[in-house]
C-alpha positions in Angstrom: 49.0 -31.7 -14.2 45.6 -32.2 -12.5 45.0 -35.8 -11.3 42.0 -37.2 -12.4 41.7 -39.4 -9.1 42.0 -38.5 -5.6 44.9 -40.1 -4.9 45.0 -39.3 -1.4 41.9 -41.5 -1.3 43.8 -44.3 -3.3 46.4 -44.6 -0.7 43.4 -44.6 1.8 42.1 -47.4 0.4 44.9 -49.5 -0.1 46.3 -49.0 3.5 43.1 -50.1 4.6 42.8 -53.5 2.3 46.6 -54.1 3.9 45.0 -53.5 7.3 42.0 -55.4 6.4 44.8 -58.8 5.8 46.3 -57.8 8.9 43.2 -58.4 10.6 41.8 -61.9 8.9 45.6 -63.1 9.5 45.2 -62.5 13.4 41.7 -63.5 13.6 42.8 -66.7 11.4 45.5 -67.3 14.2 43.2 -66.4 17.4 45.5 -65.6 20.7 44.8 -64.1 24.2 48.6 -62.3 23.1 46.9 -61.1 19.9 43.9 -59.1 21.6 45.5 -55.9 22.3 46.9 -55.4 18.6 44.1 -57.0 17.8 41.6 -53.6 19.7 43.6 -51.1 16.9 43.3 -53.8 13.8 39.7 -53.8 14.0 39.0 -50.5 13.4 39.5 -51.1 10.0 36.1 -52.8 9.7 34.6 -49.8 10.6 36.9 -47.9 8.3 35.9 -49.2 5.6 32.3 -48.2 5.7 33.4 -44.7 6.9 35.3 -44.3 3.6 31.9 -45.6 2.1 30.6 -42.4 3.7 33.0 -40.0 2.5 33.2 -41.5 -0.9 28.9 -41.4 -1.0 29.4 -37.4 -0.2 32.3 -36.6 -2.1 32.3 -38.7 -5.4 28.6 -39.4 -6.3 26.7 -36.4 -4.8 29.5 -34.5 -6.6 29.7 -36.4 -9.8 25.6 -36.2 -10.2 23.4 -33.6 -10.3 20.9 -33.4 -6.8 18.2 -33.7 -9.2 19.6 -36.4 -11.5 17.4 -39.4 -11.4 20.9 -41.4 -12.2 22.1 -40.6 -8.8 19.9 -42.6 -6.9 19.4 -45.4 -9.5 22.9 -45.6 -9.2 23.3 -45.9 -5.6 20.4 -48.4 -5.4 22.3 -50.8 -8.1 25.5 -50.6 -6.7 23.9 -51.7 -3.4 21.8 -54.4 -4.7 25.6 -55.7 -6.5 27.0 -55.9 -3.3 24.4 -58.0 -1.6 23.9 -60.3 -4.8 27.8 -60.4 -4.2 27.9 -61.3 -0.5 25.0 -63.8 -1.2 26.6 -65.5 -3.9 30.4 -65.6 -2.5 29.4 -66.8 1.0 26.7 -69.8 -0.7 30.1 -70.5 -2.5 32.6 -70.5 0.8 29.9 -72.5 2.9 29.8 -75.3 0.1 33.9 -74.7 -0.2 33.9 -75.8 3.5 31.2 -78.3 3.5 33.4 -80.3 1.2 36.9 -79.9 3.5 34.8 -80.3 7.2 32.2 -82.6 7.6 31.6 -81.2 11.3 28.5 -79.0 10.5 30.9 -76.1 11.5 30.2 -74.6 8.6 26.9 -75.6 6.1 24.3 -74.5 3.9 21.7 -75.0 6.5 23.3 -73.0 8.9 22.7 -70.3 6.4 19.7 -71.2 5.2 17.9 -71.1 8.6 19.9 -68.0 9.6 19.3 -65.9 6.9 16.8 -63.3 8.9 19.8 -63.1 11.2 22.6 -62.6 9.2 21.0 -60.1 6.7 19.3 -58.2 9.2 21.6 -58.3 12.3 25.2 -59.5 10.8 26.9 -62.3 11.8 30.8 -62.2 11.6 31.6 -65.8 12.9 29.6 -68.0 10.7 29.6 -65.6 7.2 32.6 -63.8 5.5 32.7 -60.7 3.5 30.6 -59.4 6.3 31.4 -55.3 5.9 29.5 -55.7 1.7 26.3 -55.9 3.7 26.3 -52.3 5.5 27.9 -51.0 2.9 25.2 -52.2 0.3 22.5 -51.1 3.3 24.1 -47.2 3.3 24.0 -46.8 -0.3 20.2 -47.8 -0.5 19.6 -45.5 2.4 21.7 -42.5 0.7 19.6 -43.0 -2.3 16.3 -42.7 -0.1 17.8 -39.8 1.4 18.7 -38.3 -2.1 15.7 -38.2 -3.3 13.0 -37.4 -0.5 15.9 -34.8 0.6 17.8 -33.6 -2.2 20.5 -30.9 -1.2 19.8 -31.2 2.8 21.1 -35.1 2.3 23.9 -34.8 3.8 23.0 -32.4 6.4 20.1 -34.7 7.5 23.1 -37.8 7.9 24.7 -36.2 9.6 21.9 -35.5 12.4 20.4 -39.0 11.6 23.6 -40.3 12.6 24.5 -38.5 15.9 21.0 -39.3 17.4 21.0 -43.2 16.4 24.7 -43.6 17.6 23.3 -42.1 21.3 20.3 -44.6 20.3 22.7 -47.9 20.0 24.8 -46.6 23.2 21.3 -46.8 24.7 20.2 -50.0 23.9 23.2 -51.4 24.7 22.2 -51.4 28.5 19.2 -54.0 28.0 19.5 -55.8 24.5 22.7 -56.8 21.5 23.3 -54.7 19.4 23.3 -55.4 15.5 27.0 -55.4 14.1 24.9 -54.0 10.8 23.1 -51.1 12.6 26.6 -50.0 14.4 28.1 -49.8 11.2 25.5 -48.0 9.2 25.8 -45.4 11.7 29.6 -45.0 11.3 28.9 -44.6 7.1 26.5 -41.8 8.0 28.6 -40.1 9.9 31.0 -40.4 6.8 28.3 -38.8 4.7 27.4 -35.8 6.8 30.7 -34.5 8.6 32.6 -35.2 5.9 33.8 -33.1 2.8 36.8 -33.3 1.0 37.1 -29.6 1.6 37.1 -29.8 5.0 39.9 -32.6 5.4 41.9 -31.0 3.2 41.8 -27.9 5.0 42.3 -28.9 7.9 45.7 -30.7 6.9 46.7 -27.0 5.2 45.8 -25.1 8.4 47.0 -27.5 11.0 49.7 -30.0 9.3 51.4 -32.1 11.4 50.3 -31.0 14.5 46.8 -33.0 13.3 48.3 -35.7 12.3 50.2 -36.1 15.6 46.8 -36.2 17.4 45.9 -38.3 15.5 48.6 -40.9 16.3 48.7 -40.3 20.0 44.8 -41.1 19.9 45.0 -44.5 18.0 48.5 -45.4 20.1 46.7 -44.5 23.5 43.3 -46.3 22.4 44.1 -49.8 23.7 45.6 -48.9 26.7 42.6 -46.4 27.3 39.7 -49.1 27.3 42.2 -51.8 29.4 42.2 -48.3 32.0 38.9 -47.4 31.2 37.7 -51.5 31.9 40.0 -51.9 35.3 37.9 -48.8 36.7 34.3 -49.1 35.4 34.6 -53.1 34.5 34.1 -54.7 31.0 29.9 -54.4 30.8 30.4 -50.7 31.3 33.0 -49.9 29.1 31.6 -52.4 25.9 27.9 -50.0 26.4 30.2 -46.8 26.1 33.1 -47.9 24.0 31.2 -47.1 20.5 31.9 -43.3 20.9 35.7 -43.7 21.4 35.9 -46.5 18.3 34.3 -43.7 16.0 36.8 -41.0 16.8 39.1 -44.0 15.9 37.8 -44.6 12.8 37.9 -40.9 12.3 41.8 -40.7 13.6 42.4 -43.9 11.3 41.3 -42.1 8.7 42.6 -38.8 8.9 45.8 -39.9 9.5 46.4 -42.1 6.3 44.7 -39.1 4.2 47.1 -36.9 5.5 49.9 -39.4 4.6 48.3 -40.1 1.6 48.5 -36.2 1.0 52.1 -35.7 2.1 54.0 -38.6 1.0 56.1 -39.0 -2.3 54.4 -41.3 -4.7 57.0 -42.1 -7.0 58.1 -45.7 -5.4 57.3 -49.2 -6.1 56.2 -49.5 -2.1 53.6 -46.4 -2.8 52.3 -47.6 -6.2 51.5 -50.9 -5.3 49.3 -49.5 -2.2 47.3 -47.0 -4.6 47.0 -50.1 -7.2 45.1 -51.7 -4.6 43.2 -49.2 -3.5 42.2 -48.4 -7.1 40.9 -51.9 -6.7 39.7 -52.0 -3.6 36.2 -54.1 -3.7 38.1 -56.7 -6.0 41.2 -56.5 -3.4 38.8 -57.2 -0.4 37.2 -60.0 -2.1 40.2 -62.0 -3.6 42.1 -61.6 -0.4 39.7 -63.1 1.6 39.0 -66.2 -0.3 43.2 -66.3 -0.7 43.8 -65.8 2.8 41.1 -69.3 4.0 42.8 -71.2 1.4 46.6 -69.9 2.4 45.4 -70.5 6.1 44.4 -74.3 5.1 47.2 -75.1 3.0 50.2 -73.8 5.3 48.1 -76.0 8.4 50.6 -78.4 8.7 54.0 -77.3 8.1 56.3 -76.0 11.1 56.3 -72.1 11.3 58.2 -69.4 13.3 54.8 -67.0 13.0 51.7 -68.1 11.4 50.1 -64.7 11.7 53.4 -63.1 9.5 53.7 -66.0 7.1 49.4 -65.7 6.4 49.9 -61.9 6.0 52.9 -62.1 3.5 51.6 -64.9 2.0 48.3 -62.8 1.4 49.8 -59.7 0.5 51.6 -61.3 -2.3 49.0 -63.5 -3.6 46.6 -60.2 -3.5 48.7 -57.7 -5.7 49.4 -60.5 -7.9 46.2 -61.4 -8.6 45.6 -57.6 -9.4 48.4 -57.5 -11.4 46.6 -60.7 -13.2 43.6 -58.7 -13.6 44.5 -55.2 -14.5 46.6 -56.9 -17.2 43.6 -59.0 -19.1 41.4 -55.8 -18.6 43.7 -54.2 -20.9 43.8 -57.0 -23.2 40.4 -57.8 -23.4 37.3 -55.7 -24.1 35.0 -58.3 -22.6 37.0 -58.4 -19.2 37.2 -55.3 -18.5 33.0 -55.0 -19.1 32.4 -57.6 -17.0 34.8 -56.2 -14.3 33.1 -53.1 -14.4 29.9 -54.6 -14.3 30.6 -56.9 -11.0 33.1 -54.6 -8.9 32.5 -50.5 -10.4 
């Protein structure tokens, strides 16, 4: 029987939301002993907006017609959602906080008089949800691209993307770079050099042998830049580092599609990482507002490893809370709409 999903991308997804609580648990629990786990962890961030990419190419210019005036109207809404969404939810955190702390640490002026900042550049220290915002920014450049470029969209992305990426490692020598830009780049990249097709054969021609690149790349990537930074220095290697964190994202990538490819589905550990991966906006969302009010609430109790206890904790509270809501979707009409509506 033909599956009507690309499961393979499921799996994809949901590894990457697990990664994702990985991540916020460490960062939640800041160490000097947490940085070098820490150099693997965060290309998830980057993942996420690469799978943005692929999906862009390989679900909605495949799903639509070139010349469908849907296609682009589609793209635009879905990235005005998730900025409405990032807006709202982090308005709602900042308040949340504002009522715990009473430091100014966190406040509604802070991101009030930041806004030109955050939206523009990206902050990841004073806002949350912070990878909606590129993702909503590639989708409104993909529909731009769809319709002044029809056909040659993706061809064009991919260009785009290779000449901006030598662009940033450019800039890098005399000015910051924008945590947006960086990852706009890496969802373009997605777009153009990505296809389904191509992944896929590439997995039939090479098998394991790919996937074992793959692994030796993302096991050798940390102690690469510690090498790379004890010969050049630290300036040198953060101006050239972006090259070597996209063929991360890339090995990341491939190497969980190729799992997701090769692996039997039929146990509970499997279908609860495509279940969250079929939900994977509502997963990211829920898990960070779970994981800030886990983080508070376990504050004060004695623990043997805060960073294991958040990321259990989270994992749980996550796939119940989808559980929760895949249940009342089915059950109610209106619930599943307005699901649609806020994270489809």
């Amino acid at each position: 029987m033909k599956e009507s999903r690309n499961i393979s991308l499921d799996i994809l997804k949901g590894v990457l939301i697990i990664e994702m609580m990985l991540h916020h648990s460490i960062h939640s629990v800041s160490t000097a002993a947490n940085q070098y786990l820490m150099s693997y962890i965060s290309l998830v961030t980057g993942s996420f907006i690469f799978v943005s990419g692929f999906i862009i190419s390989n679900i909605y210019l495949k799903k639509y017609n070139i010349n469908d005036k849907k296609l682009p109207l589609r793209l635009l809404l879905r990235g005005a959602k998730l900025i409405l969404m990032f807006t709202v939810l982090n308005i709602a955190l900042t308040l949340f906080f504002e009522t715990i702390y009473h430091d100014g640490s966190r406040s509604i002026n802070y991101y009030l008089n930041n806004v030109h900042y955050i939206y523009l550049w990206g902050d990841t220290e004073m806002t949350s949800f912070e990878v909606l915002l590129p993702i909503a920014y590639l989708l409104s450049i993909s529909a731009l691209l769809v319709v002044t470029l029809k056909g040659r969209a993706r061809i064009v992305a991919a260009v785009l993307s290779m000449i901006l990426i030598f662009i940033d490692m450019t800039m890098k020598f005399k000015f910051t770079s924008s945590y947006n830009f960086e990852l706009i780049l890496i969802g373009l990249f997605g777009i153009g050099f990505l296809t389904t097709e191509r992944i896929e054969g590439i997995i039939n021609k090479y098998n394991y042998r790919s996937m074992t690149v793959s692994v030796i790349y993302l096991i050798s990537m940390s102690p690469l830049f510690i090498f790379l930074i004890d010969m050049f220095g630290k300036v040198i290697v953060d101006h050239l580092s972006y090259p070597l964190y996209v063929v991360g994202i890339m090995s990341n990538f491939y190497l969980f599609y190729f799992i997701g490819k090769k692996i039997p589905r039929e146990n509970i550990v499997i279908d609860k990482i495509i279940f969250l991966g079929r939900n994977s906006l509502f997963s990211y969302v829920i898990h960070i507002g779970l994981i800030k009010i886990i983080s508070i609430a376990i504050a004060g109790f004695p623990s043997f490893n805060k960073i294991i206890e958040l990321f259990i904790l989270t994992l749980i509270f996550t796939i119940l809370s989808v559980m929760f809501v895949e249940h009342y979707r089915k059950r109610s009409l209106v619930f599943d709409r307005t699901y649609k509506i806020i994270f489809t």
